[in-house]
PAKOLKE-324014 format. One record per residue (C-alpha): residue number from 1; residue in three letters; x, y, z. Coordinates in nm, 2 decimals. Layout:
BEGIN
R | k | r | x | y | z
R | NUM | ala | X | Y | Z
...
***
This chain:
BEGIN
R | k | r | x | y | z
R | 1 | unk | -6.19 | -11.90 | -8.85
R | 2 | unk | -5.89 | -11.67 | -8.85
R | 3 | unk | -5.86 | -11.37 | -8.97
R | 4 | unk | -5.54 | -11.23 | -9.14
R | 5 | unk | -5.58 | -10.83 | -9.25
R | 6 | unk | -5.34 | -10.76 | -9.54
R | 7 | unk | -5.24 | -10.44 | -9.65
R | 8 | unk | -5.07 | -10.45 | -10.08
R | 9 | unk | -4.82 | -10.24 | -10.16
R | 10 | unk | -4.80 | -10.20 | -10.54
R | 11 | unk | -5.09 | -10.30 | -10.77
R | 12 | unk | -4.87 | -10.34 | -11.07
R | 13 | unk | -4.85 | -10.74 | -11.27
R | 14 | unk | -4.76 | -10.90 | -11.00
R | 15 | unk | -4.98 | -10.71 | -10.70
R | 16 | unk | -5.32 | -10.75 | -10.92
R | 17 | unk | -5.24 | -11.12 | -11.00
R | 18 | unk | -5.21 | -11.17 | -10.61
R | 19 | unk | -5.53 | -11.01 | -10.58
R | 20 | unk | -5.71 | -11.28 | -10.82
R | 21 | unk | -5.52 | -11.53 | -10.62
R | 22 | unk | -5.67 | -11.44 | -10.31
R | 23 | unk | -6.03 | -11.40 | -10.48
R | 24 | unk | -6.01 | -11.71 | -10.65
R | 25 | unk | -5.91 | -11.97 | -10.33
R | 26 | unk | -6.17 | -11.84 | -10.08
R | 27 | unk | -6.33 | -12.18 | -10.07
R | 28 | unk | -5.96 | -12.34 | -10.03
R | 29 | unk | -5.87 | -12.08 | -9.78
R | 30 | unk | -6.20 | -12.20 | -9.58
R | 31 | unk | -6.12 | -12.55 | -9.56
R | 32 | unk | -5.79 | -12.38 | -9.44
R | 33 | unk | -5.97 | -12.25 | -9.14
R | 34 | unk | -5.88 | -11.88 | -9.22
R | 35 | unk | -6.01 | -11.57 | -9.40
R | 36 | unk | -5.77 | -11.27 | -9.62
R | 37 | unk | -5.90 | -10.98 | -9.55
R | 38 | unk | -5.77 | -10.72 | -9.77
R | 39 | unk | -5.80 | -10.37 | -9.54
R | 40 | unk | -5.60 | -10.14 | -9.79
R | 41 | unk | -5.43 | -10.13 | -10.10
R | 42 | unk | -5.18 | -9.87 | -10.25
R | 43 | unk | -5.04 | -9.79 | -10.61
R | 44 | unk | -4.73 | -9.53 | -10.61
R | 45 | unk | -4.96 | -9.24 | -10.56
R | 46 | unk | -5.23 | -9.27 | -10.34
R | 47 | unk | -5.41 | -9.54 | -10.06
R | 48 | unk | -5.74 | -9.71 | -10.03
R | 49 | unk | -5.80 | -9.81 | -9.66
R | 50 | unk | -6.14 | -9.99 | -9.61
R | 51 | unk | -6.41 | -9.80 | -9.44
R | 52 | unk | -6.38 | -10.11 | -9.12
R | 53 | unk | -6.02 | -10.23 | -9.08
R | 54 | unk | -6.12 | -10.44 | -8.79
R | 55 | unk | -6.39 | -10.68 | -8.88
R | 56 | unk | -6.43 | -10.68 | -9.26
R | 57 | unk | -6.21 | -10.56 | -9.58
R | 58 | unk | -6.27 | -10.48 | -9.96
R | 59 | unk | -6.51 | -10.69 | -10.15
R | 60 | unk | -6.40 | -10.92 | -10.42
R | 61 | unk | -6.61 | -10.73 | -10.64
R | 62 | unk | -6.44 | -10.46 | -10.54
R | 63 | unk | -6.07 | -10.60 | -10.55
R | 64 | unk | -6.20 | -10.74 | -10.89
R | 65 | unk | -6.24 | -10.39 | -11.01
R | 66 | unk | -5.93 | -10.23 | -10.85
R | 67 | unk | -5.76 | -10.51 | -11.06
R | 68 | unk | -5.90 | -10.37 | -11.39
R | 69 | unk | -5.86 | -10.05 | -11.30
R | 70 | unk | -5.55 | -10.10 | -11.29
R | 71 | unk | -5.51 | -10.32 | -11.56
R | 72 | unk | -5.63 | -10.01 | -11.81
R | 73 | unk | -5.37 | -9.75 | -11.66
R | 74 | unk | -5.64 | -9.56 | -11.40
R | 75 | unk | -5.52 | -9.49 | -11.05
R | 76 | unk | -5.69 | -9.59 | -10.73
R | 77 | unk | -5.81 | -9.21 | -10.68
R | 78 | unk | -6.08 | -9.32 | -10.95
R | 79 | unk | -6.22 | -9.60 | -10.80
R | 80 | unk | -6.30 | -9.40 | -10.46
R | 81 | unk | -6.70 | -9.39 | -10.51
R | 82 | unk | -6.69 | -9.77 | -10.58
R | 83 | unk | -6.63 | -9.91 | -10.25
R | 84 | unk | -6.67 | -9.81 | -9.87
R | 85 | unk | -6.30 | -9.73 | -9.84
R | 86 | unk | -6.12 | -9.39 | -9.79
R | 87 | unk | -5.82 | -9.24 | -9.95
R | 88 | unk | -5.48 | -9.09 | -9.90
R | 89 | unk | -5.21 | -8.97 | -10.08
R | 90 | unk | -4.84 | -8.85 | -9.99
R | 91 | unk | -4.74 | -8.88 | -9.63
R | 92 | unk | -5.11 | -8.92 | -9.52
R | 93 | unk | -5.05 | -9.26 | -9.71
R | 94 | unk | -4.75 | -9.40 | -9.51
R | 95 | unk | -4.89 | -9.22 | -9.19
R | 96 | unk | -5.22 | -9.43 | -9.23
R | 97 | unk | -5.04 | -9.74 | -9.28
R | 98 | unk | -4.84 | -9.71 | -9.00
R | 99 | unk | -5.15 | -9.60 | -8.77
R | 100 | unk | -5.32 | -9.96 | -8.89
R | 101 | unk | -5.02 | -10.11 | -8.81
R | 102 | unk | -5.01 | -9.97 | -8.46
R | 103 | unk | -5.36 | -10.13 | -8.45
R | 104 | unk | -5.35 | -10.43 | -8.56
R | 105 | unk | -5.00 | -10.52 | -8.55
R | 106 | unk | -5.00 | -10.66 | -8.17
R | 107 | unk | -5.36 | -10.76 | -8.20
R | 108 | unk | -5.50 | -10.91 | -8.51
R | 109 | unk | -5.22 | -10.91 | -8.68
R | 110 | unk | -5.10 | -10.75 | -9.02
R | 111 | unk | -4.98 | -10.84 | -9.30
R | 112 | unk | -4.74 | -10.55 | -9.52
R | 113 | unk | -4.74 | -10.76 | -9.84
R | 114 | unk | -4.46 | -10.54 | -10.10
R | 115 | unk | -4.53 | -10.60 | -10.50
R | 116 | unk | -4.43 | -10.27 | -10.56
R | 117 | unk | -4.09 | -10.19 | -10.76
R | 118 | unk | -3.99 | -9.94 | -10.54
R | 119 | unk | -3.66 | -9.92 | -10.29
R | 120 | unk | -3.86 | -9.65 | -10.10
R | 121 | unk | -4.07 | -9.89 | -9.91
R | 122 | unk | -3.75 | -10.08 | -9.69
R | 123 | unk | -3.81 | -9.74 | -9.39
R | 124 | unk | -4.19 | -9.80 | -9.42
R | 125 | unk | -4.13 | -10.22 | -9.36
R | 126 | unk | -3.89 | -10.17 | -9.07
R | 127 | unk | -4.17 | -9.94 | -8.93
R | 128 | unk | -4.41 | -10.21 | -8.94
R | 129 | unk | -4.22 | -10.47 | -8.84
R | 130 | unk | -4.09 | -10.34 | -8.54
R | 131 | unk | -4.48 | -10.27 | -8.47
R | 132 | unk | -4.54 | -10.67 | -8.45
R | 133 | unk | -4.65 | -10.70 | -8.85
R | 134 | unk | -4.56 | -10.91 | -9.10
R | 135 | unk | -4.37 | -10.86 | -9.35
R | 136 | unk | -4.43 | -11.01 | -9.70
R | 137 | unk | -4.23 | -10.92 | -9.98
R | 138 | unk | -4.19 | -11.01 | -10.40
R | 139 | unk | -4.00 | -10.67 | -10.41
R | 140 | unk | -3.62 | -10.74 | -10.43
R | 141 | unk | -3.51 | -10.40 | -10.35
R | 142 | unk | -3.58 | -10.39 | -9.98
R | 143 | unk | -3.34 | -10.66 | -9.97
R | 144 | unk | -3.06 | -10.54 | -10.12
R | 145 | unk | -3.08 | -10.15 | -10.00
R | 146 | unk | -2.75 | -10.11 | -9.77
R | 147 | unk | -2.62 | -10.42 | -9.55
R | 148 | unk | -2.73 | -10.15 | -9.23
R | 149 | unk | -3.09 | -10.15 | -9.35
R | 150 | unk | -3.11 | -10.50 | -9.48
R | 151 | unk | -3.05 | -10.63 | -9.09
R | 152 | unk | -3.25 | -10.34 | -8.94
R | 153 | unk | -3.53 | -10.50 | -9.21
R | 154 | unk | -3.45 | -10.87 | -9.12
R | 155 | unk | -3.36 | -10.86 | -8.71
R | 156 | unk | -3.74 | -11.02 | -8.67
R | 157 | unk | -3.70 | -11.30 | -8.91
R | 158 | unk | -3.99 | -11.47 | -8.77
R | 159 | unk | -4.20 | -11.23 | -8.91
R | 160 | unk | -4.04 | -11.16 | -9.26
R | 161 | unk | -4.11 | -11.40 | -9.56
R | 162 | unk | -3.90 | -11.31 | -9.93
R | 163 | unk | -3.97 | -11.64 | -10.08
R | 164 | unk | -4.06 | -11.53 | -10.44
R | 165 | unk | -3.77 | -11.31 | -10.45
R | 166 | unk | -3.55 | -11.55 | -10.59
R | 167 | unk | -3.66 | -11.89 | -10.77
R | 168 | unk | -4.05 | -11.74 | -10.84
R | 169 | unk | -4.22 | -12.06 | -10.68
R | 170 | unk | -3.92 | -12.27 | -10.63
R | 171 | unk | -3.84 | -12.24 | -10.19
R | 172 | unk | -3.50 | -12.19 | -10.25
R | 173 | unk | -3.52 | -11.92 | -9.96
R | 174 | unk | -3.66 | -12.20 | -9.74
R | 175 | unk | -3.42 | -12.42 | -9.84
R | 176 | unk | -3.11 | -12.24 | -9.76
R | 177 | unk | -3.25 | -12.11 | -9.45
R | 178 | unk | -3.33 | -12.46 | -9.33
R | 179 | unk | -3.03 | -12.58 | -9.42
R | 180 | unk | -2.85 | -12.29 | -9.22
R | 181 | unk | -3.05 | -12.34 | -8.92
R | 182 | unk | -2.97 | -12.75 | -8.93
R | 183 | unk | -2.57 | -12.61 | -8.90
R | 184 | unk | -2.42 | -12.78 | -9.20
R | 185 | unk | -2.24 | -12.51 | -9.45
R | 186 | unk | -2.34 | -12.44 | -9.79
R | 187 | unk | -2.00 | -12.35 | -10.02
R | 188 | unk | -2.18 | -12.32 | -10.33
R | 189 | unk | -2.51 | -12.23 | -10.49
R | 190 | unk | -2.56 | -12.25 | -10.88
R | 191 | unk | -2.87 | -12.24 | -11.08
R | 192 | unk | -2.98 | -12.04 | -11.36
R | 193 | unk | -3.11 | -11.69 | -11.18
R | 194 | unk | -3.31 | -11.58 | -11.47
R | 195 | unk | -3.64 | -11.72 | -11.59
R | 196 | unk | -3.64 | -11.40 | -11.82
R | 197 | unk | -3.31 | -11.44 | -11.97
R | 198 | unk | -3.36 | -11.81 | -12.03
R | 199 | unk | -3.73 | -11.74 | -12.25
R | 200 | unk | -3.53 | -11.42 | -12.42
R | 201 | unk | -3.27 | -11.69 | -12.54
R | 202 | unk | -3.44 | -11.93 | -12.67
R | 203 | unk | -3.71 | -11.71 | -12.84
R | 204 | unk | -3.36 | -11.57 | -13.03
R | 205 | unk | -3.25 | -11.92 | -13.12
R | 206 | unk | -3.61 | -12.00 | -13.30
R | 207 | unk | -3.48 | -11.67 | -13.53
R | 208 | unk | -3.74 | -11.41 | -13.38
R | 209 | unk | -3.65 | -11.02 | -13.34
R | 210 | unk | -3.50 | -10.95 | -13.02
R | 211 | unk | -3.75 | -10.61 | -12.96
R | 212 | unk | -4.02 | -10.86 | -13.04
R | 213 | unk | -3.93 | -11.13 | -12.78
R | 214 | unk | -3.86 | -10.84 | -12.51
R | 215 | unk | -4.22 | -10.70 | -12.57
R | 216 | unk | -4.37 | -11.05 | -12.54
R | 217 | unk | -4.20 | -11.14 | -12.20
R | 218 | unk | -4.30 | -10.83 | -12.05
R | 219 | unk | -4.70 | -10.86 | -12.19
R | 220 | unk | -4.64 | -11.22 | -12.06
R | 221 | unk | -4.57 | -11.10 | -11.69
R | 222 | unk | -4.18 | -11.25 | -11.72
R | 223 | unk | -3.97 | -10.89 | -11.64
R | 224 | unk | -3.94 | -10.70 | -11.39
R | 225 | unk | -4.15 | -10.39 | -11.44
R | 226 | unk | -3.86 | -10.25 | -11.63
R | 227 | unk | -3.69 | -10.50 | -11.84
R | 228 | unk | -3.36 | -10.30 | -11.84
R | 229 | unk | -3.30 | -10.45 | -11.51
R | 230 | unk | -3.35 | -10.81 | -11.66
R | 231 | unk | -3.16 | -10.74 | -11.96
R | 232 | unk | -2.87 | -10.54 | -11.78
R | 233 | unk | -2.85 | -10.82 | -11.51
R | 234 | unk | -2.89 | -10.66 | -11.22
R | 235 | unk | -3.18 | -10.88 | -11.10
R | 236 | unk | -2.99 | -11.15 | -11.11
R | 237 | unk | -2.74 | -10.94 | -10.91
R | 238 | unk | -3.02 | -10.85 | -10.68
R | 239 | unk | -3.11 | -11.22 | -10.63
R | 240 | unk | -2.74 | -11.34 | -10.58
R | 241 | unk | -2.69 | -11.03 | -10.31
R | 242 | unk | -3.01 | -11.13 | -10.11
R | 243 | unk | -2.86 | -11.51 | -10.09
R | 244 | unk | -2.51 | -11.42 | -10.01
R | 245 | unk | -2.65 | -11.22 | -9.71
R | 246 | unk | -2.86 | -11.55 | -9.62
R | 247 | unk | -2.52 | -11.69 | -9.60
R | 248 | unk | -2.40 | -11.43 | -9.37
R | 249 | unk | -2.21 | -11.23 | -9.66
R | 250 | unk | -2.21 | -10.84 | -9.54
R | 251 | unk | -2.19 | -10.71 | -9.90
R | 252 | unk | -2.37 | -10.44 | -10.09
R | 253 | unk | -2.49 | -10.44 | -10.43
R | 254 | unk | -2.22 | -10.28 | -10.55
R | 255 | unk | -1.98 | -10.54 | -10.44
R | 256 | unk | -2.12 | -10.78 | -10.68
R | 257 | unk | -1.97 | -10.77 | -11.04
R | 258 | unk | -2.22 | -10.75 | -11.31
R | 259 | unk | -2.08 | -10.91 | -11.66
R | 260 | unk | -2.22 | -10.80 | -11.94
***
């Protein structure tokens, strides 16, 4: 059986529905031949790190709890009497994930999954990466921090996946990076970049409020954490900026014209 250690950054929507995931296909995981083993999990202010990194991990019970916790607006700091685990805050946060990286990174293994909202993480995740992790990522900001960074981030593509960044489910990264690798050139991409925007326009053509429609998606899980960025367009100019750079584009964010 193999094990694969995980370490979650972020335990908003999208973190805490990756945590049920993982509960809920043990048996599939199994058949699979491996075992997740989550060995620490962070919100934006503080880190639990399992009391033994090396052979075992949280508890579903546990992640189970973390994930209401969560759920009802309490940090990780009050769930630290509920499970063998140990916590940090600050710079004892990112200096602990770093020192499990050194660990496990050229042994084990590690996976640095990001469902945070954060652009902070992109120095921690080059960190980790260059320490023989993996990097995992639903957090479009890493990806479209300066063109510098992006290829510091992204020089060990073998062990960086961004798949959900653009298309949710759909492997549109896979896609275009297969069909880069097989040397034929790709002159266009079009599709419709924005689920959100797509379930915001047709809630206004059945007639319904538009404050109404914007508090559904996000109770629904559809916006980014902050629905301005939806509504404004810049995720879809996040997701366009992380393709053109697939495509060998050296442009920033800021390059990219928003119309509004």
């Amino acid at each position: 059986m193999k094990s694969i250690p995980i370490i979650l950054l972020g335990c908003g929507g999208v973190g805490r529905q990756l945590l049920h995931h993982i509960i809920s296909c043990r048996s599939l995981h199994s058949k699979q031949g491996i075992v997740i083993r989550v060995v620490g999990v962070s919100d934006s202010s503080s880190l639990l790190v399992s009391d033994d990194i090396m052979l075992s991990g949280m508890r579903d019970e546990f992640l189970a709890e973390i994930c209401r916790a969560k759920s009802a607006g309490s940090p990780l700091k009050s769930l630290l009497n509920h499970g063998h685990c140990q916590l940090y805050t600050g710079q004892d946060a990112l200096e602990n994930i770093v020192s499990i990286a050194s660990s496990l990174g050229r042994s084990t293994g590690l996976a640095v999954v990001d469902c945070s909202a954060s652009a902070e993480t992109i120095g921690l995740l080059e960190q980790v990466s260059s320490l023989g992790c993996c990097v995992v990522l639903a957090n479009k900001k890493p990806l479209t921090c300066g063109i510098d960074d992006f290829e510091k981030l992204v020089s060990h593509f073998r062990r960086i996946r961004f798949e959900s960044t653009v298309g949710a489910g759909l492997p549109v990264i896979a896609s275009v990076t297969r069909v880069i690798s097989s040397g034929d050139p790709i002159s266009r991409i079009v599709g419709t970049l924005s689920g959100t925007l797509g379930y915001v326009m047709s809630e206004l053509e059945e007639g319904k409020a538009f404050s109404e429609i914007v508090r559904a998606a996000k109770s629904l899980g559809y916006t980014e954490p902050d629905p301005r960025d939806d509504l404004s367009g810049m995720d879809v100019a996040r997701k366009g900026l992380i393709l053109s750079r697939l495509l060998g584009w050296r442009i920033n964010l800021s390059d990219i014209k928003v119309e509004t």
